[in-house]
N, C-alpha and C positions, 0 to 999 in steps of 0.2 A: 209781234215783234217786241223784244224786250228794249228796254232804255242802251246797254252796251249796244245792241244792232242799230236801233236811230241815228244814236251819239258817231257811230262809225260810218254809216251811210251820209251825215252831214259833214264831217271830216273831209269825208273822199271829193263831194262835191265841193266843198268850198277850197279844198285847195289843189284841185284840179286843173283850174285857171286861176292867172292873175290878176286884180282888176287896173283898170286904167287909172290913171291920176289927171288932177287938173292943175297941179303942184308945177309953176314955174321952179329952175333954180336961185334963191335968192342971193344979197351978199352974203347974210349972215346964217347956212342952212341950219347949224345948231341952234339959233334962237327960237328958227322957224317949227325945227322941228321940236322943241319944248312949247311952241305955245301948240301944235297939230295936237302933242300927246294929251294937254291938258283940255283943250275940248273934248277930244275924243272919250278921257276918261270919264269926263264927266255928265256926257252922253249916254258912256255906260254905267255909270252909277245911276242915273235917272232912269234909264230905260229898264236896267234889272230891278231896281227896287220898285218900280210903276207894277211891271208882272209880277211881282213877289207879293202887293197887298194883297190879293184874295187870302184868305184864311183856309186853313186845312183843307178837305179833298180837292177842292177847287186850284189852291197855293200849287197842289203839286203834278197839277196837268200843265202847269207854268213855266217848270225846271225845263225842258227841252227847247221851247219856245225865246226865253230866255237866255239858255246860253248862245241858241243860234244866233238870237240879236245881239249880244254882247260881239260874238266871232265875225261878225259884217264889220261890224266900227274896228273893232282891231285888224281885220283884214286891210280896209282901207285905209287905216293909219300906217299900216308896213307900206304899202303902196307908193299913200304920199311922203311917207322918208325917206323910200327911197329916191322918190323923185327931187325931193330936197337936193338932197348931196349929188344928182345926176344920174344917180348907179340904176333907176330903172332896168334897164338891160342887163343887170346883175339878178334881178330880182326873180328867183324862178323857185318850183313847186319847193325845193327843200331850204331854199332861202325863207318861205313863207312857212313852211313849219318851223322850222328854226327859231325864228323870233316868235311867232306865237307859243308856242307851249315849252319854251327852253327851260322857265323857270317852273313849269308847271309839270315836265315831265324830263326833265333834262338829262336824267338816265338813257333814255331809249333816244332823243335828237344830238347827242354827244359825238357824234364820227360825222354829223352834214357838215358839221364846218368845227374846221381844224384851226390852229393858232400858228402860225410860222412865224416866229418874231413881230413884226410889230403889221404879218400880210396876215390876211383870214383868207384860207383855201375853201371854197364853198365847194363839197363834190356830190355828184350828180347820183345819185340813190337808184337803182333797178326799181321799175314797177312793185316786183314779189318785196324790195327791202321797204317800200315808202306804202307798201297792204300793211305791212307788219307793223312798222310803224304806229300808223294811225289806229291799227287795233292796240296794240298798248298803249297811246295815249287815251284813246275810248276806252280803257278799262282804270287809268286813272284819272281819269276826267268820272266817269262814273261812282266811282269808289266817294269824290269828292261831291258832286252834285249831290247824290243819296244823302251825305252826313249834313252840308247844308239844307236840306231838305224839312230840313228839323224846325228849322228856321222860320220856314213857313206858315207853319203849325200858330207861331205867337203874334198874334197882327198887329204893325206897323211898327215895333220892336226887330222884330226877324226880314221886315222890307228895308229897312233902314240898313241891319247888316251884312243883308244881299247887295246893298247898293254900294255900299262901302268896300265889299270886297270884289265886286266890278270895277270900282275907279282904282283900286290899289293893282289890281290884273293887269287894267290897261295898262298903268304906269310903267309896269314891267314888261307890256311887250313893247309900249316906245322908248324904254330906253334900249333894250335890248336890238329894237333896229337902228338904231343913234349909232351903238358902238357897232355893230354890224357893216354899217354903211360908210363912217367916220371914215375907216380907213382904207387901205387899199384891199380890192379885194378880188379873187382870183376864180374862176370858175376853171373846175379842174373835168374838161371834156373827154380826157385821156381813158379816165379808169373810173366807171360806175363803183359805187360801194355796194355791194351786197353781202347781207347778213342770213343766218339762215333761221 
């Protein structure tokens, strides 16, 4: 099994279900949710560049292992924002791609959620649309671990920039569920999207 097939059978799994939260609603959920984002990131800054030190062949048995641990802490960061702001129950499989790889692949996640003035219409993806999906975000999820990869190769130079570019990821999937969840937001049960 090559890295594209891993990269997309961990995809399928993790965003298959959604995890729980332990995320009361606070006063102030924006606060909350920028201090959830900045543990988080920095969780995965520590935890990518932890697996990133081994040097060369060893560095790069690490790349799968590593993104998966990065995608647990950013899963459960969507989680608990959404739990933040209440909208748990907003929170479902293309909600959770959405903010995770929006900015990472925001080509292919561009129709889960629409913009209606100041509503986000979150619509509901067909099984065959959210395979496709996740095989093109595993192909540029791919394309990018490989070039990082490189990284590996230079030890504790190349741990250091795996880690840096884990906490800058995170940053951008909790802001991306901040403004996601901030405002009102619509599940549209009506009409699946599917793509061919």
């Amino acid at each position: 099994m090559d890295l594209l097939d891993q990269l997309i059978g961990v995809l399928e799994g993790l965003t298959s279900t959604v995890p729980a939260s332990a995320e009361d609603r606070p006063d102030s959920p924006s606060v909350r949710a920028q201090e959830l984002t900045m543990a988080a990131a920095s969780r995965a800054g520590a935890t990518a560049g932890a697996l990133a030190l081994p040097p060369g062949p060893l560095g790069m048995l690490t790349i799968v292992p590593d993104l998966i641990a990065v995608w647990h802490i950013q899963r459960q960061l969507v989680a608990d924002i959404a739990a933040c702001y209440g909208k748990s129950a907003e929170l479902r499989r293309e909600a959770m791609v959405y903010c995770m790889f929006r900015h990472a692949a925001a080509q292919v996640v561009r129709d889960l959620v629409v913009r209606l003035g100041t509503r986000l219409l979150l619509r509901q993806a067909t099984v065959h649309t959210m395979e496709k999906s996740l095989q093109r975000i595993g192909v540029a999820i791919s394309k990018r671990a490989l070039g990082r990869g490189v990284a590996r190769w230079v030890p504790i130079a190349g741990a250091v920039g795996v880690g840096a570019y884990a906490f800058y990821d995170t940053v951008q999937v909790g802001r991306t569920a901040r403004e996601l969840f901030e405002g009102e937001v619509i599940v549209d049960r009506d009409q699946r999207l599917a793509v061919d």
